[in-house]
TISE-693094 format. One record per residue (C-alpha): residue in one letter; x, y, z. Coordinates in nm, 3 decimals, always signed. Layout:
<A; <X; Y; Z>>;
...
***
This chain:
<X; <+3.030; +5.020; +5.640>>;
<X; <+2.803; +5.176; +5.371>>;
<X; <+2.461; +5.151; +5.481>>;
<X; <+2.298; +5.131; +5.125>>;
<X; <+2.375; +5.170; +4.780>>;
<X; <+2.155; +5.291; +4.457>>;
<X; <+2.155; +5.067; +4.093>>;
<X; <+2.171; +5.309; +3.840>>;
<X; <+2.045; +5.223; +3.517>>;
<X; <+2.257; +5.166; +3.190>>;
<X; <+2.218; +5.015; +2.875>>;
<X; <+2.294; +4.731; +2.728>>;
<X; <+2.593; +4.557; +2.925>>;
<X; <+2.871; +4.440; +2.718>>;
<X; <+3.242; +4.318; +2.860>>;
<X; <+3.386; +4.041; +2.997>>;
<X; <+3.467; +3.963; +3.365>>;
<X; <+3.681; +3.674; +3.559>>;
<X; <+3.465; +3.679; +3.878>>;
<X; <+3.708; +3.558; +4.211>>;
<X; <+3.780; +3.188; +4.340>>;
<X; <+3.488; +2.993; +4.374>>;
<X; <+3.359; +2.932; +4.765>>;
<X; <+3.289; +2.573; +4.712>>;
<X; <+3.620; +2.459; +4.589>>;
<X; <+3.815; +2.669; +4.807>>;
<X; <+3.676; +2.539; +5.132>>;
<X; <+3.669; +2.211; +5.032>>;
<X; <+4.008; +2.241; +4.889>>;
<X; <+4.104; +2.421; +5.271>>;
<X; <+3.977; +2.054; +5.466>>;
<X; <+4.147; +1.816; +5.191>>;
<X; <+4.474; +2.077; +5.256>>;
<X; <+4.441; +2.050; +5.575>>;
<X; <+4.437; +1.676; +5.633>>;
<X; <+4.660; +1.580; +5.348>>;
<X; <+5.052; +1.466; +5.409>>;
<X; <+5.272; +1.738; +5.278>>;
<X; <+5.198; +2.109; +5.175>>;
<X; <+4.929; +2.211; +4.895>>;
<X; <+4.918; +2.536; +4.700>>;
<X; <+4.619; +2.640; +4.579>>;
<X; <+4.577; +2.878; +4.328>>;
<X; <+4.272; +3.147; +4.272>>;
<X; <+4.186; +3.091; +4.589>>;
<X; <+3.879; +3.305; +4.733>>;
<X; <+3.960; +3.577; +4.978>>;
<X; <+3.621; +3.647; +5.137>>;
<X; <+3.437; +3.566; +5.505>>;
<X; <+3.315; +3.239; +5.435>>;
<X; <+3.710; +3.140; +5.369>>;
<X; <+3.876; +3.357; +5.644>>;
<X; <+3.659; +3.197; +5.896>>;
<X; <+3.760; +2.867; +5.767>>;
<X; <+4.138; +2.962; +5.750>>;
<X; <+4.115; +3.086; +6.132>>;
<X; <+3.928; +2.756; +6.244>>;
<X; <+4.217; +2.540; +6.066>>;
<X; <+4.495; +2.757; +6.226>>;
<X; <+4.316; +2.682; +6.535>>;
<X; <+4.375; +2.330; +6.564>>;
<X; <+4.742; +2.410; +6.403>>;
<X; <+4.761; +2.385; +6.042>>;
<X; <+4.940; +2.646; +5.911>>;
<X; <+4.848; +2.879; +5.615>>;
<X; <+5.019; +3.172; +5.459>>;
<X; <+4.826; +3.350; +5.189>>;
<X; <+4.949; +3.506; +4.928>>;
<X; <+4.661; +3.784; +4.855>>;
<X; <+4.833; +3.946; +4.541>>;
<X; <+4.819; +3.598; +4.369>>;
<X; <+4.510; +3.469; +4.514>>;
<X; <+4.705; +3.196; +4.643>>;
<X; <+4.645; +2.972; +4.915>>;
<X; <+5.005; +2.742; +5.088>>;
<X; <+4.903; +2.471; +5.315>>;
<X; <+5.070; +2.297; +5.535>>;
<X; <+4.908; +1.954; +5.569>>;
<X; <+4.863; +1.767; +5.924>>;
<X; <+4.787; +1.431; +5.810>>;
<X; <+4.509; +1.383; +5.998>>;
<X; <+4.664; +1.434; +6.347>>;
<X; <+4.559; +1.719; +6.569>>;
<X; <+4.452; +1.802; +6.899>>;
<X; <+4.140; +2.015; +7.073>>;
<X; <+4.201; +2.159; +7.411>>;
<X; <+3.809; +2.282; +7.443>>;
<X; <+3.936; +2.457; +7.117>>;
<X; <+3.645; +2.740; +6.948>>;
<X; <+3.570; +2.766; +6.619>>;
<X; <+3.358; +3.074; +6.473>>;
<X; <+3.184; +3.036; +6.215>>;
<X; <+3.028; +3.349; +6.146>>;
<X; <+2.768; +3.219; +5.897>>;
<X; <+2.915; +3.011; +5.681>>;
<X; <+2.715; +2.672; +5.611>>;
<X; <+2.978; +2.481; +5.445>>;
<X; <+3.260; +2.580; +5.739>>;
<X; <+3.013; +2.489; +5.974>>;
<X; <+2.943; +2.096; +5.805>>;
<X; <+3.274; +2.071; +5.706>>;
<X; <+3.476; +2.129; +6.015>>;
<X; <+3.212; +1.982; +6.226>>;
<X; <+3.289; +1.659; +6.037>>;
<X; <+3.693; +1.724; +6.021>>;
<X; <+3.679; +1.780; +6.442>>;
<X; <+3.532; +1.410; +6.516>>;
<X; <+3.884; +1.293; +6.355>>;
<X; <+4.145; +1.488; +6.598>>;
<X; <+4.161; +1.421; +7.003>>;
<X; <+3.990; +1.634; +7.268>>;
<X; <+3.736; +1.848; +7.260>>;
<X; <+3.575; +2.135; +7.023>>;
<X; <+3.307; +2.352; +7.023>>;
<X; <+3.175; +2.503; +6.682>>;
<X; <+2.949; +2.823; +6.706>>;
<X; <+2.854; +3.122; +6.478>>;
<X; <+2.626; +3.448; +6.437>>;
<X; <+2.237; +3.422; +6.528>>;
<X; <+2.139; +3.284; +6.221>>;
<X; <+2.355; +2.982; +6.221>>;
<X; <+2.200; +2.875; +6.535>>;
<X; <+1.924; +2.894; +6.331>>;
<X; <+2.036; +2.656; +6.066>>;
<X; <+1.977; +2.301; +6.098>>;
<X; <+2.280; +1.981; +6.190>>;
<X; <+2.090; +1.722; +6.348>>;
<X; <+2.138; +1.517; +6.043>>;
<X; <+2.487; +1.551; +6.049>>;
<X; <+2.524; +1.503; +6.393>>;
<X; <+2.305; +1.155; +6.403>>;
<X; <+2.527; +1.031; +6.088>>;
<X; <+2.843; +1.077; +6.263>>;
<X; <+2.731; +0.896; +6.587>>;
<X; <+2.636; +0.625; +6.358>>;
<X; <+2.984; +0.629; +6.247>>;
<X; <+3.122; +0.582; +6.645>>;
<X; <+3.160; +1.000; +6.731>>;
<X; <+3.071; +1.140; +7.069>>;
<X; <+2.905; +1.508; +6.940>>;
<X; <+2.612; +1.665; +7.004>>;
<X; <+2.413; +2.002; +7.026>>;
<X; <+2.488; +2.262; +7.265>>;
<X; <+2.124; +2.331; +7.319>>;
<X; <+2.008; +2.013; +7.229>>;
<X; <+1.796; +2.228; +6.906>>;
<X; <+1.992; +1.970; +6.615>>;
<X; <+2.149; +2.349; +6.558>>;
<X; <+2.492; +2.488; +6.611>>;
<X; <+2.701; +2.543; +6.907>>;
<X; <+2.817; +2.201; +6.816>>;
<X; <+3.017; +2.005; +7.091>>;
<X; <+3.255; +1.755; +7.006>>;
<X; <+3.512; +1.493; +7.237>>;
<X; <+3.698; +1.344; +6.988>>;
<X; <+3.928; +0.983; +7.023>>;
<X; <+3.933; +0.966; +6.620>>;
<X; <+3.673; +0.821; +6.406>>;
<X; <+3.557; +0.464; +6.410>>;
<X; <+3.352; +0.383; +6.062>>;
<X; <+3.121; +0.181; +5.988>>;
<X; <+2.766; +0.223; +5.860>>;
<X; <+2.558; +0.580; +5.815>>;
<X; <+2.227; +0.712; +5.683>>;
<X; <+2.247; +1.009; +5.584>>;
<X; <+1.938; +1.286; +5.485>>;
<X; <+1.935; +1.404; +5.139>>;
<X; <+1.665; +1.747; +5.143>>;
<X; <+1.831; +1.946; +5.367>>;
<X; <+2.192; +2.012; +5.234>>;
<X; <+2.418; +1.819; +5.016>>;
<X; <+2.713; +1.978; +5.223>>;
<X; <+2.642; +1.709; +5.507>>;
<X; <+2.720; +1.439; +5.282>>;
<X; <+3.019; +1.664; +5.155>>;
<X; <+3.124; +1.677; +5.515>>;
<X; <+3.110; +1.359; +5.580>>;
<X; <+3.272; +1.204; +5.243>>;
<X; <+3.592; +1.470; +5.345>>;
<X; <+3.664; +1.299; +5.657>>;
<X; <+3.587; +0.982; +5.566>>;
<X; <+3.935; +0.814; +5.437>>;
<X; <+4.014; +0.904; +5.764>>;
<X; <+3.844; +0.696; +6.013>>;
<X; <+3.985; +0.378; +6.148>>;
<X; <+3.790; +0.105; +5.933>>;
<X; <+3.589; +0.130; +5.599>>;
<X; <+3.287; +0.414; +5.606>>;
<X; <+2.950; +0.306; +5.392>>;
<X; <+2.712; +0.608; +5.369>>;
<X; <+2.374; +0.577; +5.209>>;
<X; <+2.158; +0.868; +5.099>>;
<X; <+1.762; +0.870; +5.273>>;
<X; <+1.551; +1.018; +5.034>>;
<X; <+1.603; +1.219; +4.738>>;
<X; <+1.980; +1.421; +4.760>>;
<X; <+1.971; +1.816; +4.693>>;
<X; <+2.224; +1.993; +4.495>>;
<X; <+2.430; +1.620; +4.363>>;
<X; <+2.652; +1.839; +4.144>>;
<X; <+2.832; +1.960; +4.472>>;
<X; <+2.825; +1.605; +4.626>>;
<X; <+2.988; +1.527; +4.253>>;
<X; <+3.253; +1.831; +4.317>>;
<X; <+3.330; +1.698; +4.620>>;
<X; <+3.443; +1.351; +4.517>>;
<X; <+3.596; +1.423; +4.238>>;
<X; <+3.842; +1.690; +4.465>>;
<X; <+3.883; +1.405; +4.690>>;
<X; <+3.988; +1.170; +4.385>>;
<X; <+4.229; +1.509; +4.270>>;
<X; <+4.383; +1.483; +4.629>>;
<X; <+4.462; +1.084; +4.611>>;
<X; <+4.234; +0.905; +4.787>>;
<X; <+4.001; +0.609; +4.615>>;
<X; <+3.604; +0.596; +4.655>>;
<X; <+3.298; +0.410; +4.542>>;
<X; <+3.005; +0.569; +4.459>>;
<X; <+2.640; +0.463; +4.248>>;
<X; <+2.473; +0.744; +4.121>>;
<X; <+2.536; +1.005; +4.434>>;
<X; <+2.309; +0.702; +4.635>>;
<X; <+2.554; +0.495; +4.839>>;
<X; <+2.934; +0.576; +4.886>>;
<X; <+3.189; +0.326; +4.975>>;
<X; <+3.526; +0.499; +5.116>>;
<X; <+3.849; +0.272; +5.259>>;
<X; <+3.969; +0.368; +5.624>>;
<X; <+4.328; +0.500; +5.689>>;
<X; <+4.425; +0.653; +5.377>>;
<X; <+4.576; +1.005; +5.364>>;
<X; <+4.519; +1.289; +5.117>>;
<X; <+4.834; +1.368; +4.908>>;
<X; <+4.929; +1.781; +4.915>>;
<X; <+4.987; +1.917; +4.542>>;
<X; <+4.894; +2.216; +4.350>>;
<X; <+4.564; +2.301; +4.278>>;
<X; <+4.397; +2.541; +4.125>>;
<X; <+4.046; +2.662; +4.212>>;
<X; <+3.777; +2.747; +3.888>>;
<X; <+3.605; +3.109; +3.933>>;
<X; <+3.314; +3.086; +4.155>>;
<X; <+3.001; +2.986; +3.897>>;
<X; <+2.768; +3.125; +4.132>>;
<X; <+2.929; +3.456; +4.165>>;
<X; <+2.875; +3.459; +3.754>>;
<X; <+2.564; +3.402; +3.751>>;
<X; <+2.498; +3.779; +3.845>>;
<X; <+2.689; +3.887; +3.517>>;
<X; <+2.531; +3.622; +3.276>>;
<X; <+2.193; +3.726; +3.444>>;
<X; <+2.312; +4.079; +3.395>>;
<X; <+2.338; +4.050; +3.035>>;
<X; <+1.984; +3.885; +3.026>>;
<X; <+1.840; +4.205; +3.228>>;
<X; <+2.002; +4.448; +3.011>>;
<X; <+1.982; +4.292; +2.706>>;
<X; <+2.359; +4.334; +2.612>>;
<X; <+2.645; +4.022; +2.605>>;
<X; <+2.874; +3.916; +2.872>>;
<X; <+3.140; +3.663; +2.889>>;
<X; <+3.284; +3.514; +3.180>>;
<X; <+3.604; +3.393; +3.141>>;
<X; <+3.796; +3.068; +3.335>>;
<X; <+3.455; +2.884; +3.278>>;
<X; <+3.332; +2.589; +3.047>>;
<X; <+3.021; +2.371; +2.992>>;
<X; <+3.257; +2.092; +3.169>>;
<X; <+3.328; +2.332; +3.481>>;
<X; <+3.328; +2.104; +3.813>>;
<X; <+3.107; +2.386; +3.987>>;
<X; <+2.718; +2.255; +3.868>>;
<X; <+2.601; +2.600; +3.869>>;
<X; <+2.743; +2.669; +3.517>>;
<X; <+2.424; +2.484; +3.426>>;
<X; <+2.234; +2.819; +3.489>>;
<X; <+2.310; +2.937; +3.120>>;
<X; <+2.080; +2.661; +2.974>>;
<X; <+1.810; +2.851; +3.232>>;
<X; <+1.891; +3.135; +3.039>>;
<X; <+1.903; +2.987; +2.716>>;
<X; <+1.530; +2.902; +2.783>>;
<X; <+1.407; +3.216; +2.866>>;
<X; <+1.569; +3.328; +2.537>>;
<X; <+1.861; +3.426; +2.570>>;
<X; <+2.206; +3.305; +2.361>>;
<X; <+2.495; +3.111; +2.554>>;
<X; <+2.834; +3.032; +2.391>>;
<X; <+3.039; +2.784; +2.525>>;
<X; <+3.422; +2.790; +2.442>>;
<X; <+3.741; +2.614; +2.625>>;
<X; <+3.813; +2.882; +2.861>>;
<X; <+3.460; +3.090; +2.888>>;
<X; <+3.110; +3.091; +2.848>>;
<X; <+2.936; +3.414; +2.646>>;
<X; <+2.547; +3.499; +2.751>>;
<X; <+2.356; +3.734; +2.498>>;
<X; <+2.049; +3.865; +2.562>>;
<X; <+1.729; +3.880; +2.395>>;
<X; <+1.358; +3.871; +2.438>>;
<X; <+1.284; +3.680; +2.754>>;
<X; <+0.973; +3.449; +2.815>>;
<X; <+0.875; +3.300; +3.139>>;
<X; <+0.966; +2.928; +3.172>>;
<X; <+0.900; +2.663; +3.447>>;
<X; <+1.213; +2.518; +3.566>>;
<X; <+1.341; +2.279; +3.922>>;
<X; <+1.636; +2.464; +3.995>>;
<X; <+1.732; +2.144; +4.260>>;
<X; <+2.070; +2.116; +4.118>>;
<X; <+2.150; +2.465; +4.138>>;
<X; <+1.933; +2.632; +4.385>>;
<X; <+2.236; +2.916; +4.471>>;
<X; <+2.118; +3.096; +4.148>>;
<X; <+1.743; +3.113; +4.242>>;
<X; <+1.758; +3.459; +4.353>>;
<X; <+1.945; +3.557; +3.981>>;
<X; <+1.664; +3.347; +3.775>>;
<X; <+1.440; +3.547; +3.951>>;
<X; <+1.545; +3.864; +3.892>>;
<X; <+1.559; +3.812; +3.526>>;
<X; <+1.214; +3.711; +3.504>>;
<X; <+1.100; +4.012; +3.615>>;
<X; <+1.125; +4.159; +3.295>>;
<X; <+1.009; +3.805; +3.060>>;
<X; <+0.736; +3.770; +2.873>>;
<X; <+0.458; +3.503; +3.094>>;
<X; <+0.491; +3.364; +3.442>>;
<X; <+0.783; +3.180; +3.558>>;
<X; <+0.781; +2.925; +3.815>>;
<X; <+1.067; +2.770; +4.003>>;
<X; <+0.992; +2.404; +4.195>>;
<X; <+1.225; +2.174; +4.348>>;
<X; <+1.395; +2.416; +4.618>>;
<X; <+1.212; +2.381; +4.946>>;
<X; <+1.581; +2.299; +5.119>>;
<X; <+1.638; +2.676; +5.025>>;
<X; <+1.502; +2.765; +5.343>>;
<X; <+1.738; +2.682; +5.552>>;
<X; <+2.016; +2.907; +5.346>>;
<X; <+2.181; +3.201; +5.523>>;
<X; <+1.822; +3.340; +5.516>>;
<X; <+1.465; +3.217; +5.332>>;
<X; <+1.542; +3.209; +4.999>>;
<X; <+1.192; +3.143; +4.938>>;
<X; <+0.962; +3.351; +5.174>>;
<X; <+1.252; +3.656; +5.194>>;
<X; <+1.265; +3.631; +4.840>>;
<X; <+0.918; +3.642; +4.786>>;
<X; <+0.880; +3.950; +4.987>>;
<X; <+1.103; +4.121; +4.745>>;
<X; <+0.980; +4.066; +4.452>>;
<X; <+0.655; +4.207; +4.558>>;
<X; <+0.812; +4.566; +4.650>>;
<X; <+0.913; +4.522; +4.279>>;
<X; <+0.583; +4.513; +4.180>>;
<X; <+0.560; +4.136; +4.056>>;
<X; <+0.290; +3.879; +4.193>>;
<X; <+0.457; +3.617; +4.352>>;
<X; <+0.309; +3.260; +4.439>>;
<X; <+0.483; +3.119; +4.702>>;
<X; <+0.489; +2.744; +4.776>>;
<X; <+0.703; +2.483; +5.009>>;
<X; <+0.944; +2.410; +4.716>>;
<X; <+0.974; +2.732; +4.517>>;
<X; <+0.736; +2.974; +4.337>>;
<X; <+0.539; +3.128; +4.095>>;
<X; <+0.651; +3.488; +3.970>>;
<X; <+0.446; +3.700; +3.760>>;
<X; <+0.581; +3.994; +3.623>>;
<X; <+0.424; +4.340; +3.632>>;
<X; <+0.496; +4.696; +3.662>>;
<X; <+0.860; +4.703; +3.767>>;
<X; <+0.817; +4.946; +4.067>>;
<X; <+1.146; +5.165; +4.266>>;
<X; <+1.193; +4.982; +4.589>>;
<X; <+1.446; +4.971; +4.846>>;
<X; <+1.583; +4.573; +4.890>>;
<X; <+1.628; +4.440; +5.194>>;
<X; <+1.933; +4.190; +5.221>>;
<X; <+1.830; +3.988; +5.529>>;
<X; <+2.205; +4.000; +5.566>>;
<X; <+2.191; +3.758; +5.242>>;
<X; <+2.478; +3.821; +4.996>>;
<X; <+2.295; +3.659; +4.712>>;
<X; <+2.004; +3.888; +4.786>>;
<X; <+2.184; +4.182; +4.749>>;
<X; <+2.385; +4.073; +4.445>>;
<X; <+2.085; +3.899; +4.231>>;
<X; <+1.879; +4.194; +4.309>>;
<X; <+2.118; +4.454; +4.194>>;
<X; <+2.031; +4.310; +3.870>>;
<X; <+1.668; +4.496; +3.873>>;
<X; <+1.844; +4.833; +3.884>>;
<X; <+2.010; +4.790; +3.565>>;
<X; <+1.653; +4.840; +3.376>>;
<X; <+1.448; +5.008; +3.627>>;
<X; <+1.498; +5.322; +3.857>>;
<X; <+1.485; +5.384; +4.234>>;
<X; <+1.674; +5.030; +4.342>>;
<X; <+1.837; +5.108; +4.673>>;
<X; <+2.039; +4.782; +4.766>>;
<X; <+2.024; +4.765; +5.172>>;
<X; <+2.350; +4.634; +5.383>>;
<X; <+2.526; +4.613; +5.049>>;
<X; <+2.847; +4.498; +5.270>>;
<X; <+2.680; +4.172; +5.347>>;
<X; <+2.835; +4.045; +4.995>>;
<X; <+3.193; +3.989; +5.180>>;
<X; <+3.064; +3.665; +5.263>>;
<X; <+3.157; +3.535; +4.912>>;
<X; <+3.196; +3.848; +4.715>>;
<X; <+3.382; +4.167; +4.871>>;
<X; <+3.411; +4.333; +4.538>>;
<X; <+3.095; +4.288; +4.377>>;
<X; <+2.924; +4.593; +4.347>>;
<X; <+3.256; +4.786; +4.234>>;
<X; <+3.297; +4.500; +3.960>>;
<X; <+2.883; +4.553; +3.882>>;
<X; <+2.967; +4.899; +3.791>>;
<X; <+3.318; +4.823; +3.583>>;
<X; <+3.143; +4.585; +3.344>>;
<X; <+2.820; +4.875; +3.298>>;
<X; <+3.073; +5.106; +3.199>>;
<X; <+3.282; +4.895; +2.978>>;
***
């Protein structure tokens, strides 16, 4: 494992780039597989951490899945909804959405399972989760008793009924929750308390569920109405380049003033992050949508303030572009970032100030002020969207040593070798 790696500067960036799978759709396209009737091929999968350890957890309770890793392709074998737990382990390294979406999938099956991962997911919080599913008739709880993973389940199936779920810690709760829904024995209602982060994943996620043959109600991402005992329908499906992941090469283009296009993206994407270009298009830059890709062009940035609520995973890339804009920018409306696989806000913080900007930090975001871009060496905090946004600074200033660059297998293996394709192209 390479302990560190150093950005070296270029000029403008110009080139186009298809980043891999996105995370989001693959996992939640690995649960719908899972349960479904029949087999499912998924195409452009991801091949990355967060998906293995999903993969392993779903073998584990005996769905089978053979990957095709030349094609990026993804055959599922389906289980209908029937499967057994024998004090079965899951590990789930530290992957939030494997960790909210199984723990939701395991209250369907019979017997027991236990669902653990690295330090830092014991860390992250899934009391909210856990108190909607009793709600809904499951027998879970905490290991520790902490409303953090290990997470215990004895499973008979899933009852329905009525649940209250939080909205400001993660959207991937509700995600969870809507997945296994058509599942349980009688009709599931799930309202939203308080205001819902991130609703263009909780808008993914139903519209995958629709995709896969199932039939939902829903008013404005605030109450949900799903029917018990239907079954999700295997198919083909193919899985949209991960927006997030291209939000390092639009923000790229930003940095170094050059044009990039990412292709197997549109304005009409499913993935809400695509909505980062208009971010960019604030701050000055150019963004051309077409059919099949979205261009970003460069120019003279100006701070802007922004709530980045709907697409809080490109926080980290926002900020690294306006290090070099004209004016302060502040970013509000992202206090659940937090609770990510580090704190996206305090961590991040800390970073930026190595870089020589002046950085107000509040509960729900911050202030950044640019100044003297200074050489610093970034720590990751074991954060693979801290080590890819901030790879970004090298490309204009000198001396950026990227710590535990290896971290980025989470969701990107390949990053940094694609980083330096598109600088040389």
């Amino acid at each position: 494992m390479v302990a560190e790696i150093a950005i070296a500067p270029c000029g403008p960036i110009t080139g186009s780039i298809r980043p891999p799978g996105s995370k989001s759709l693959t996992n939640r396209a690995l649960i719908i597989a899972a349960l479904a009737k029949g087999q499912s091929t998924l195409t452009g999968a991801l091949e990355s951490e967060d998906t293995e350890v999903m993969i392993d957890s779903l073998r584990r309770i005996g769905v089978s899945i053979a990957h095709d890793p030349a094609n990026h392709t993804l055959t599922v074998e389906g289980n209908g909804g029937k499967f057994r737990g024998d004090n079965t382990e899951m590990f789930i390294a530290n992957s939030g959405t494997s960790m909210r979406f199984l723990t939701a999938l395991a209250t369907l099956g019979t017997g027991t399972f236990r669902l653990d991962g690295i330090a830092r997911m014991r860390e992250r919080p899934i009391g909210d989760l856990i108190e909607a599913l009793r709600q809904l008739g499951a027998n879970i709880r905490t290991e520790l008793d902490n409303a953090c993973p290990p997470v215990l389940v004895d499973a008979q199936g899933l009852p329905g009924g009525k649940a209250t779920i939080a909205g400001n810690i993660s959207s991937q709760y509700l995600s969870g929750l809507l997945m296994a829904a058509p599942y349980a024995s009688s009709e599931v209602q799930l309202e939203v308390d308080g205001e819902l982060v991130s609703q263009p994943y909780v808008r993914m996620t139903t519209q995958i569920m629709r995709d896969f043959g199932v039939t939902l109600q829903e008013n404005d991402c605030r109450r949900f109405v799903i029917p018990g005992g239907q079954t999700y329908r295997g198919r083909e499906y193919a899985i949209e380049p991960d927006a997030s992941a291209a939000s390092y090469f639009w923000g790229a283009a930003a940095v170094s003033g050059g044009q990039v296009t990412v292709e197997g993206l549109s304005r009409d994407a499913l993935q809400g992050d695509v909505g980062f270009c208009e971010a960019l298009a604030q701050m000055g830059c150019q963004v051309e949508y077409q059919a099949d890709q979205i261009t970003v062009t460069g120019g003279t940035l100006r701070g802007i303030h922004i709530d980045m609520g709907e697409i809080s995973d490109t926080v980290q890339t926002l900020a690294a572009v306006a290090l070099f804009a004209d004016g302060p920018t502040t970013i509000t409306g992202v206090a659940h970032n937090r609770h990510k696989e580090t704190d996206r806000i305090g961590d991040l913080a800390c970073e930026l100030r190595k870089l020589g900007a002046a950085v107000d930090e509040r509960e729900d975001g911050m202030t950044i002020t640019p100044g003297k871009p200074q050489p610093a060496r970034i720590e990751t905090y074991n954060d693979h969207r801290m080590a890819m946004s901030l790879a970004l600074v090298g490309l204009r200033q000198e001396g950026i040593v990227i710590l535990n660059p290896g971290c980025t297998s989470k969701t990107y293996p390949h990053f940094f070798e694609d980083l330096a394709k598109i600088c040389g192209s």
